[in-house]
ROPAVEX-71964 format. One record per residue: residue in one letter; x, y, z of N, C-alpha, C, O in turn; residue number from 1. Coordinates in Angstrom, 1 decimal. Atoms other than C-alpha are relative to their C-alpha. Layout:
residues N
a, X, Y, Z, X, Y, Z, X, Y, Z, X, Y, Z, NUM
...
end
This chain:
residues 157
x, -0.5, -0.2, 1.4, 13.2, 118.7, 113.7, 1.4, -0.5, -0.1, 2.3, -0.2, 0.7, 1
x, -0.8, 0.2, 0.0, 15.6, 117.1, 112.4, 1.4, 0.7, -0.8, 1.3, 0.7, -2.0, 2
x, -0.9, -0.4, 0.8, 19.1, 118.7, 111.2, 0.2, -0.5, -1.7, 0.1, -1.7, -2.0, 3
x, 0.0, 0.5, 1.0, 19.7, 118.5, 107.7, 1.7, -0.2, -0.2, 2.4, 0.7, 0.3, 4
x, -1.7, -0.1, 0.8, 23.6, 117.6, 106.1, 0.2, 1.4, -0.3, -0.6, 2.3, -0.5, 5
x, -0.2, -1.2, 0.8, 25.3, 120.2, 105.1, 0.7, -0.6, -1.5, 1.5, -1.5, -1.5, 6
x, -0.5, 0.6, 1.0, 26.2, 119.6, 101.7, 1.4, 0.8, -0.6, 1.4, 1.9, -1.2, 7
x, -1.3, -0.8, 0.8, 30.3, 120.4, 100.6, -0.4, 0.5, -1.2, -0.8, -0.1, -2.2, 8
x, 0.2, -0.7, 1.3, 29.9, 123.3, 98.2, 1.6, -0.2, -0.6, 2.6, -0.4, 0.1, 9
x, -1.5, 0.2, 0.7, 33.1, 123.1, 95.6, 0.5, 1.5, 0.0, -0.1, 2.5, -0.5, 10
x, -0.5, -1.0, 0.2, 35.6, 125.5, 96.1, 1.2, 0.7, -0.6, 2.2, 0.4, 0.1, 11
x, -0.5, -0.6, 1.6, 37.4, 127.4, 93.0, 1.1, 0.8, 0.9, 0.9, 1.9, 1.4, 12
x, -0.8, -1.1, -0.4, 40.6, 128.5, 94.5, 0.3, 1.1, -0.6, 0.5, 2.2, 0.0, 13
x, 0.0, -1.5, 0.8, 41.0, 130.9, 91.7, -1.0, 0.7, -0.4, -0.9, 1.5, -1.3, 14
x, 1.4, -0.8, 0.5, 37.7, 132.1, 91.5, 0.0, 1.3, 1.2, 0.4, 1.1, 2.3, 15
x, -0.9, -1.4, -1.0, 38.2, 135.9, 93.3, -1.7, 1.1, -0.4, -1.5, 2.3, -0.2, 16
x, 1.4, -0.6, 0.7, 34.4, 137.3, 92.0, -0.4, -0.4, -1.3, -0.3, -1.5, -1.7, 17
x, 0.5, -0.2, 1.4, 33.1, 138.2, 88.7, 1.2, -0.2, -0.4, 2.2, 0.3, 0.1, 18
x, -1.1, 0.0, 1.4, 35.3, 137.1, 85.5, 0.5, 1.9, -0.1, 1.6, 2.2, 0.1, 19
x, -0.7, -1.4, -0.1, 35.8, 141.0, 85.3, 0.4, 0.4, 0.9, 0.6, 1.7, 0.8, 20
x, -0.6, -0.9, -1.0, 37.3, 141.9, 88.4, 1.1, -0.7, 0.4, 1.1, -2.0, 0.5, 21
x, -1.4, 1.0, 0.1, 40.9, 141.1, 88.8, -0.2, -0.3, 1.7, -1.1, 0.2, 2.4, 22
x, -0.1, 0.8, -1.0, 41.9, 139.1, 92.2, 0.4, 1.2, 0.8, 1.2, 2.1, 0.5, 23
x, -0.3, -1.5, -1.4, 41.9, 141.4, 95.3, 1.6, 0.0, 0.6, 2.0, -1.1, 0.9, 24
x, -1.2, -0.4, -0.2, 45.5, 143.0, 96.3, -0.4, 0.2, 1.2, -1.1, 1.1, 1.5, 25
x, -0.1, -0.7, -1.4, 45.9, 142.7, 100.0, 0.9, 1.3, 0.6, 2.2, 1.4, 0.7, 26
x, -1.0, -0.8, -0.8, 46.8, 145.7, 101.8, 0.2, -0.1, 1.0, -0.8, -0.4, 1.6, 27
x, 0.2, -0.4, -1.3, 48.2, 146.3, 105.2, 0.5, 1.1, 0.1, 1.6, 1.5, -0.3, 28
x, -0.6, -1.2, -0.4, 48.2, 149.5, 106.5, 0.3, -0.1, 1.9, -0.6, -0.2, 2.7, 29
x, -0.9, -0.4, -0.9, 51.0, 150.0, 109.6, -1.2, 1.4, 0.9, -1.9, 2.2, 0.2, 30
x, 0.3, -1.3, -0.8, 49.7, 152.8, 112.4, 0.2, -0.5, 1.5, -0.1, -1.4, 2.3, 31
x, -0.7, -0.4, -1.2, 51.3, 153.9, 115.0, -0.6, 1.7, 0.6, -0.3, 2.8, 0.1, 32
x, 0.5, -1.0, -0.5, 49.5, 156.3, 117.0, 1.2, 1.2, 0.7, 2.3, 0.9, 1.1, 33
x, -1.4, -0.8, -0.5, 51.6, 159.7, 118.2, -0.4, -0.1, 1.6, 0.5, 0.1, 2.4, 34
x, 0.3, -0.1, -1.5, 50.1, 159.5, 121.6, 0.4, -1.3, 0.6, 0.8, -1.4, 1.8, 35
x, -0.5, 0.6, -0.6, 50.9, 156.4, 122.1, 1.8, -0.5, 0.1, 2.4, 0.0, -0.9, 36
x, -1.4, 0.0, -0.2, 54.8, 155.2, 123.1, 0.3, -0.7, -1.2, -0.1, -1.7, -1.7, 37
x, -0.8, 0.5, 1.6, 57.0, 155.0, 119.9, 0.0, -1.6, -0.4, 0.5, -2.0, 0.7, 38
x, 0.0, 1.1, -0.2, 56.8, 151.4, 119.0, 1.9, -0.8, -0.7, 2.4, -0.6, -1.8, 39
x, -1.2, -0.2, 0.7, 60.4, 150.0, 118.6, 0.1, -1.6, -0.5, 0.2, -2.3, 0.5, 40
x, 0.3, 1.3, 0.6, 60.3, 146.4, 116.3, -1.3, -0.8, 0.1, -1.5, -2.0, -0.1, 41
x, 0.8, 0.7, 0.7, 57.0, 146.0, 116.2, -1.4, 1.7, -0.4, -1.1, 2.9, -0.1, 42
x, 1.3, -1.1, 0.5, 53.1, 148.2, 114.6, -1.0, -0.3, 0.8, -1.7, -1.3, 1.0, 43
x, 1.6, 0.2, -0.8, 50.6, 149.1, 117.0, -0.8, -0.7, -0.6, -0.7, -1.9, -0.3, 44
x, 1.1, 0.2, 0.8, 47.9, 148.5, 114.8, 0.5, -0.7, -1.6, 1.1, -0.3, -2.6, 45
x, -0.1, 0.1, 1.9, 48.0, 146.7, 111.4, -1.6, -0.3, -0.5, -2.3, -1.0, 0.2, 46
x, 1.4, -0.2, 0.4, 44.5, 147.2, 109.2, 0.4, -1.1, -1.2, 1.5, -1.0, -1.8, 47
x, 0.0, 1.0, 0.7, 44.2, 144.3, 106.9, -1.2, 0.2, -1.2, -2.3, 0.6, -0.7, 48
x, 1.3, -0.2, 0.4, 41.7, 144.6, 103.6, 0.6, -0.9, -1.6, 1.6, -0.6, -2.2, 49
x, 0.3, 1.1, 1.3, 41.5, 141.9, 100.3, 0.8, -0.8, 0.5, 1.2, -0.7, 1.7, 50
x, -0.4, 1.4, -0.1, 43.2, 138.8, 100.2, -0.3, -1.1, 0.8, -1.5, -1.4, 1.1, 51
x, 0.6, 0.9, -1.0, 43.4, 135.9, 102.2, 0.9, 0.0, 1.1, 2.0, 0.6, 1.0, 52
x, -0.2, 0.1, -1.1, 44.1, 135.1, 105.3, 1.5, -1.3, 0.2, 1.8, -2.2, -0.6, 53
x, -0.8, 1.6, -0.1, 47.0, 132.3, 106.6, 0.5, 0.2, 1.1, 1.1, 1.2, 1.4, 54
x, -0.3, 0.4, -1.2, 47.4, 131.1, 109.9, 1.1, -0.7, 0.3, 1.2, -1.9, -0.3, 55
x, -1.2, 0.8, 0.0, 50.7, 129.9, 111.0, 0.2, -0.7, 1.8, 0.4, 0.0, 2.9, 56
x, -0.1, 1.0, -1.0, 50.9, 127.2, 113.8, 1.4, 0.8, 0.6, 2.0, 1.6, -0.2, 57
x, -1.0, 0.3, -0.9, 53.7, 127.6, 116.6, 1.1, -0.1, -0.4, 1.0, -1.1, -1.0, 58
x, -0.9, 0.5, 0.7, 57.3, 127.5, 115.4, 1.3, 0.3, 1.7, 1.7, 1.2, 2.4, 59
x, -1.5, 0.3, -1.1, 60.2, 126.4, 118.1, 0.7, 0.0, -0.8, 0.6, 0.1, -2.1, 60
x, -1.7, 0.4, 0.9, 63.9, 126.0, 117.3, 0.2, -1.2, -0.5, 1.4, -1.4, -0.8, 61
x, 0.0, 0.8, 0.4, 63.2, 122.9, 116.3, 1.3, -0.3, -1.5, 1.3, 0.6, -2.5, 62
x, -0.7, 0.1, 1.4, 66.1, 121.3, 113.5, -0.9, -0.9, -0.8, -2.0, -1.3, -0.3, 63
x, 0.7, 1.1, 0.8, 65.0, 119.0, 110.7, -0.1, -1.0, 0.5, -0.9, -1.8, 0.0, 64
x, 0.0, 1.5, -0.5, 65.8, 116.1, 112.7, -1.0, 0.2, 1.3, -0.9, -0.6, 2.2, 65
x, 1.0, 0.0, -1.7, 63.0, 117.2, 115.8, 1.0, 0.4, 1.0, 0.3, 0.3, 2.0, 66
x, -0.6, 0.0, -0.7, 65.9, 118.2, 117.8, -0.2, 1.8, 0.3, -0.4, 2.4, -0.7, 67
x, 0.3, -1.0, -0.1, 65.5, 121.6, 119.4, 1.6, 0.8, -0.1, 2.3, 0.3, 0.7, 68
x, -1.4, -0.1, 0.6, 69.3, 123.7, 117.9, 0.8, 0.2, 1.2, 0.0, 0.5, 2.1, 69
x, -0.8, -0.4, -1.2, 72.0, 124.3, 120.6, 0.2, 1.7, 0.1, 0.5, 2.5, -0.8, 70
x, -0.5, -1.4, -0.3, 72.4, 127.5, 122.1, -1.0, 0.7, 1.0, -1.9, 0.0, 1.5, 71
x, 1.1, -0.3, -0.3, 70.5, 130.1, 123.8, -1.2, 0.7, -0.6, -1.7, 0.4, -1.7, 72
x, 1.0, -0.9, 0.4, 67.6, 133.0, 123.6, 0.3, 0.3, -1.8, -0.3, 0.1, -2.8, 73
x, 0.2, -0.3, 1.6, 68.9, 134.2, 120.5, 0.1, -0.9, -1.1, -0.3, -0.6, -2.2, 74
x, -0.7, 0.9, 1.0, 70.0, 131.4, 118.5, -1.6, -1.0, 0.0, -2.1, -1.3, -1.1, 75
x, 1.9, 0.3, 0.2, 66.1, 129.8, 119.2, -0.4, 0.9, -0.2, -1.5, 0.5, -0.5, 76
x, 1.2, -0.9, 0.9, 64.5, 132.9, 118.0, 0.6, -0.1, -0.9, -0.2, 0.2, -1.8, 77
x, -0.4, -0.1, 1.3, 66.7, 132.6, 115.1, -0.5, -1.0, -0.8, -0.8, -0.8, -2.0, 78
x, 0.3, 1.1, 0.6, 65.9, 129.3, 114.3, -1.9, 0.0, -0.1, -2.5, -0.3, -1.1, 79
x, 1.5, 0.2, -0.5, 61.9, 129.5, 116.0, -0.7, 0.8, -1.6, -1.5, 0.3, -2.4, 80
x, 0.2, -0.7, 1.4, 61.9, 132.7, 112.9, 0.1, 0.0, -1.2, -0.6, 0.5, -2.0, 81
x, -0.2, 1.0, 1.0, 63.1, 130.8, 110.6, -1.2, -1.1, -0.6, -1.8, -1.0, -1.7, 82
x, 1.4, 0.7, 0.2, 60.4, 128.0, 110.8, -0.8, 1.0, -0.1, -1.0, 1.0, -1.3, 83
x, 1.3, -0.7, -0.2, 57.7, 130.6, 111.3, 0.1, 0.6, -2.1, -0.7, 0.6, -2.9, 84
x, 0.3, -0.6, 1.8, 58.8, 132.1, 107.5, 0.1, -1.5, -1.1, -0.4, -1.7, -2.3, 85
x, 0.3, 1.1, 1.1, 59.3, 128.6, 105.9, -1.2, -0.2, -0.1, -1.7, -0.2, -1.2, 86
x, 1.1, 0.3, 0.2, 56.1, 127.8, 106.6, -0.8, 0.9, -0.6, -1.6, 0.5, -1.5, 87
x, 0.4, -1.1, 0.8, 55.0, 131.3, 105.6, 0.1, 0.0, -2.0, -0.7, 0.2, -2.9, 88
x, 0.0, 0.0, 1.7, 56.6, 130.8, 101.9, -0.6, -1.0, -0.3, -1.2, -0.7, -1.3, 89
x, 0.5, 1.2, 0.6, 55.1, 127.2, 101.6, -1.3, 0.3, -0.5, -2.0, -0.3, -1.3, 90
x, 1.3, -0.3, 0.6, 52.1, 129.1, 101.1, -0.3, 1.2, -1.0, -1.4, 1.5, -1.5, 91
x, -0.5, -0.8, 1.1, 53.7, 131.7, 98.7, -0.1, 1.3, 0.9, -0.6, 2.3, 0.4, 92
x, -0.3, -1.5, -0.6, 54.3, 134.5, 101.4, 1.0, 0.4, 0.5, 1.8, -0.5, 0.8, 93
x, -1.0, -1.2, -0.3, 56.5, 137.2, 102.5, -0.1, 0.4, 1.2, -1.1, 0.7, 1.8, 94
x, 0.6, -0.7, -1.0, 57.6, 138.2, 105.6, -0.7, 1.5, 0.0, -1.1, 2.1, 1.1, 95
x, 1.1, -1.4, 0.4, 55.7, 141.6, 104.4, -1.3, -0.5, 0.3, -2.1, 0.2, 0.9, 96
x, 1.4, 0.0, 0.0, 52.6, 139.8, 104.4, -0.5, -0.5, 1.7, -1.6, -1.1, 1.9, 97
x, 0.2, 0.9, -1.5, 52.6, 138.7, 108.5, -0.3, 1.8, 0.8, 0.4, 2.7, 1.3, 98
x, 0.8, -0.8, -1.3, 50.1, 141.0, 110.3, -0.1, 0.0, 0.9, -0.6, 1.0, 1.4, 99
x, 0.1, 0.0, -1.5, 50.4, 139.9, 113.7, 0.9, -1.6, 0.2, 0.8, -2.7, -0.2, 100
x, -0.9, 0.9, -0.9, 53.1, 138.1, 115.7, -0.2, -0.5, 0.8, -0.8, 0.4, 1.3, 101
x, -0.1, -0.2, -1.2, 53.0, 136.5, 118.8, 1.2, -1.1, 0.6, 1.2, -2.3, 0.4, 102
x, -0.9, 0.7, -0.3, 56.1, 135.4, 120.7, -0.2, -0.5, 1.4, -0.6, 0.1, 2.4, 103
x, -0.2, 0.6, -1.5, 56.3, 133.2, 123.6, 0.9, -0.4, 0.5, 1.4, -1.5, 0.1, 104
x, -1.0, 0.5, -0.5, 58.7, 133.0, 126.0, 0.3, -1.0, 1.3, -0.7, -1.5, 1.8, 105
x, 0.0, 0.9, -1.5, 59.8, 131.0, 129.1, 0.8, 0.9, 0.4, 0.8, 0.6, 1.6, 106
x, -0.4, -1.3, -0.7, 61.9, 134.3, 130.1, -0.3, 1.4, -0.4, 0.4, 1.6, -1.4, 107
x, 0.4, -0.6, 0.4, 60.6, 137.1, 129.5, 0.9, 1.6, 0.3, 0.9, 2.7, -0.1, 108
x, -1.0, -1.3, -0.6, 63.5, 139.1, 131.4, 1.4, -0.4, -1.2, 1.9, 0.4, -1.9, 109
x, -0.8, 0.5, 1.0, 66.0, 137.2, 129.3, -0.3, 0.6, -1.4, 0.5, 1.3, -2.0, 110
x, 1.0, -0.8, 1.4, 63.4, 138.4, 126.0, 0.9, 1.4, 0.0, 1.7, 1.8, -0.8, 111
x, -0.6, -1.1, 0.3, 64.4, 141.7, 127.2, 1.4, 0.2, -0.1, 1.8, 1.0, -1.0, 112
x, -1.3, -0.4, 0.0, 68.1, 141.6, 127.9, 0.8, -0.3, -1.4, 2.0, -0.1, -1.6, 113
x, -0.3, 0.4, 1.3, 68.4, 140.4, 124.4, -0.5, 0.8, -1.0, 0.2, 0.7, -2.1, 114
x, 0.4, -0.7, 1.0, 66.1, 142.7, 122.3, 0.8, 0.4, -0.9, 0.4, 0.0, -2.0, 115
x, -0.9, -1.0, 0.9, 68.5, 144.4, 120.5, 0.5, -0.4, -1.2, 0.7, 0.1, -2.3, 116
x, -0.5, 1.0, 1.2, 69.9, 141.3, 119.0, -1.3, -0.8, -0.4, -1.3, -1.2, -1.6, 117
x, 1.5, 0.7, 0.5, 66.4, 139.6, 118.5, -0.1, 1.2, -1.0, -0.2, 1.0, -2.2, 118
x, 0.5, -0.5, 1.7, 65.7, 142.6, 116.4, 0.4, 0.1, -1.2, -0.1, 0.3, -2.3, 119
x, -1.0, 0.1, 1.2, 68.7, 142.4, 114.5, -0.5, -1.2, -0.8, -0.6, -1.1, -2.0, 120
x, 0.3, 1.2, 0.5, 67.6, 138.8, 113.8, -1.1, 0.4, -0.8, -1.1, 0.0, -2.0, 121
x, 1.6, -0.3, 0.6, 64.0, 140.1, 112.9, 0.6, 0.9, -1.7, 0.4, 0.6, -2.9, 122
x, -0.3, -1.2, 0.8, 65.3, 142.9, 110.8, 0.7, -1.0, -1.5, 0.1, -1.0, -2.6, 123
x, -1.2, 0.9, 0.6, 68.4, 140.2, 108.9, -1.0, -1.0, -0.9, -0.8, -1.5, -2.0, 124
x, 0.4, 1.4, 0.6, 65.7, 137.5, 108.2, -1.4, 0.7, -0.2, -2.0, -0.1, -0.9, 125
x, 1.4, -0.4, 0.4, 62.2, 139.5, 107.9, -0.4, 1.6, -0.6, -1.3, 1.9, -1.3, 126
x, -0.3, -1.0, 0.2, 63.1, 142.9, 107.5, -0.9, 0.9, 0.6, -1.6, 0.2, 1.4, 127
x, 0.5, -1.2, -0.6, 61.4, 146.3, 108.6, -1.3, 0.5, -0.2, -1.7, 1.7, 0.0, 128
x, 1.6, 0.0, -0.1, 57.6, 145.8, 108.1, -0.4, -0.7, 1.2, -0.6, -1.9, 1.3, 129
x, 0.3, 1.4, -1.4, 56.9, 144.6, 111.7, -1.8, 0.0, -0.3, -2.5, 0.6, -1.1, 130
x, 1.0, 0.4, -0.5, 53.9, 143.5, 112.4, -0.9, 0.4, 1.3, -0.2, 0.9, 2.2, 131
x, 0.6, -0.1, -1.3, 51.6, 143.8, 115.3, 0.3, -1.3, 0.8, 0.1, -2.4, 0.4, 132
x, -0.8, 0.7, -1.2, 53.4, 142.2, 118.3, -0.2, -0.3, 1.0, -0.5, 0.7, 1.7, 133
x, -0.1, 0.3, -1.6, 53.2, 140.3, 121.6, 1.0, -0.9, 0.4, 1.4, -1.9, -0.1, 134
x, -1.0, 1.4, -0.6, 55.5, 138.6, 123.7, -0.8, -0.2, 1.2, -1.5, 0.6, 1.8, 135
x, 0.9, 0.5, -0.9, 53.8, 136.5, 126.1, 0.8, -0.6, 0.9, 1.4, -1.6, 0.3, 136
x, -1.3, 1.3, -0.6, 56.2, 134.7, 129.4, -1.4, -1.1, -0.1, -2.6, -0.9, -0.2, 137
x, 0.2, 1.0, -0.1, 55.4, 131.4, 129.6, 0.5, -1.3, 0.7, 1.6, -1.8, 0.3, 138
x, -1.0, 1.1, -1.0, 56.0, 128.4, 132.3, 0.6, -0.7, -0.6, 1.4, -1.4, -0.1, 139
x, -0.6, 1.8, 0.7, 57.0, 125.8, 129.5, -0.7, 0.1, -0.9, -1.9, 0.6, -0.7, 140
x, 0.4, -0.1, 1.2, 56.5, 125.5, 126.0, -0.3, -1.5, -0.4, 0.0, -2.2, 0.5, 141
x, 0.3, 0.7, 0.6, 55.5, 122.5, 123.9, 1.5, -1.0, 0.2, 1.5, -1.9, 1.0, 142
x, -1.1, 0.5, 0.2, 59.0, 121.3, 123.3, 0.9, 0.7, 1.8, 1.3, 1.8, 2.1, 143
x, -0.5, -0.3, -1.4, 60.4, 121.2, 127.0, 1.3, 0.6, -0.2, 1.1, 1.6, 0.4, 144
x, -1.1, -0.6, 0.6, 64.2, 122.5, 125.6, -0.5, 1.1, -0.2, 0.1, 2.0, 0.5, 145
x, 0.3, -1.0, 0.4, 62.3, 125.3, 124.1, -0.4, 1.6, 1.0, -1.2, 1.8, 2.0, 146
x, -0.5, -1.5, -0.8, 63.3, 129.2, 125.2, -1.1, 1.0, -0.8, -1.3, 2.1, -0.2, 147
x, 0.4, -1.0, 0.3, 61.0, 130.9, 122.8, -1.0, -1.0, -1.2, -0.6, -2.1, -1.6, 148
x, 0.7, 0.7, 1.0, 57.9, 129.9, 120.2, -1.0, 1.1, -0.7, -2.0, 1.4, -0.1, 149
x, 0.7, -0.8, 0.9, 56.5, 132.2, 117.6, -1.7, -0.7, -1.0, -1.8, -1.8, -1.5, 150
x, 1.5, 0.2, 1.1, 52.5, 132.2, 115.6, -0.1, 1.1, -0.5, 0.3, 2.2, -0.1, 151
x, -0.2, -1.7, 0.3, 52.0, 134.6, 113.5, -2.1, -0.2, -0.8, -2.9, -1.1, -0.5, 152
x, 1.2, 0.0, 0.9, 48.5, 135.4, 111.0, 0.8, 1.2, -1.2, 1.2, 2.3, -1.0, 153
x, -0.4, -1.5, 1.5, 49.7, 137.4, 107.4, -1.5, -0.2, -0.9, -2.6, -0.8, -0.6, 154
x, 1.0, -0.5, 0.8, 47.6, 138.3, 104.8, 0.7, -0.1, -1.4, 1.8, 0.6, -1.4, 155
x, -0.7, 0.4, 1.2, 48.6, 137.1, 101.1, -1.0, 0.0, -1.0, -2.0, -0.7, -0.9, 156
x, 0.6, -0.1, 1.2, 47.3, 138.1, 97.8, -0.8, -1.4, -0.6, -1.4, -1.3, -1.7, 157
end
């Protein structure tokens, strides 16, 4: 038997259901279990329900010119966080709408000796809806200079 084509259906970015039902409002709802350990800058769990989805590629400290910025741990998550929300607005979102984080590091002891000011960064440039979080170490990142590289997934009306 032979496979058939599949044929491209057209798709109606603003079409959201029926003419009567207004365009679905994504929610995320935050939970943090009490049994498990307090979470401090990031949400155990985040529950995801209408909207769409948006996938965000990898962001290093990359400058505009390809150059990875001078400095260390923090001054690349500042920058890595930075990309990760430009790309986020290009698609008209908020860091409110970013469900799940994940950071990667090439120190992961370094990651910690720094928290405090990484969250300040987080907090300064994303504010106090974290997300569900991982930091991952890593032998070497994409960009050989690179100390840290963020992906995230949000959820946008």
């Amino acid at each position: 038997m032979t496979p058939r084509p599949m044929t491209p259906r057209p798709v109606n970015s603003q079409a959201h259901g029926p003419a009567s039902e207004p365009p679905a409002v994504p929610t995320l709802s935050r939970f943090n279990p009490a049994h498990l350990a307090p979470p401090s800058g990031f949400t155990h769990a985040v529950a995801a329900t209408g909207g769409r989805l948006v996938f965000l590629a990898g962001q290093t400290a990359l400058d505009g010119d390809g150059r990875i910025v001078a400095g260390g741990l923090p001054e690349q998550f500042e920058r890595a966080l930075a990309n990760l929300l430009a790309a986020l607005r290009a698609t008209g979102g908020r860091p409110c709408h970013l469900a799940r984080v994940t950071v990667y590091t090439t120190d992961v002891a370094a990651y910690r000796t720094h928290a405090r000011e990484l969250g300040a960064i987080w907090r300064r440039s994303a504010g106090r809806d974290y997300p569900a979080l991982a930091v991952v170490g890593a032998v070497r990142l994409w960009d050989e200079e690179a100390l840290v590289e963020l992906d995230g997934i949000a959820v946008l009306p």
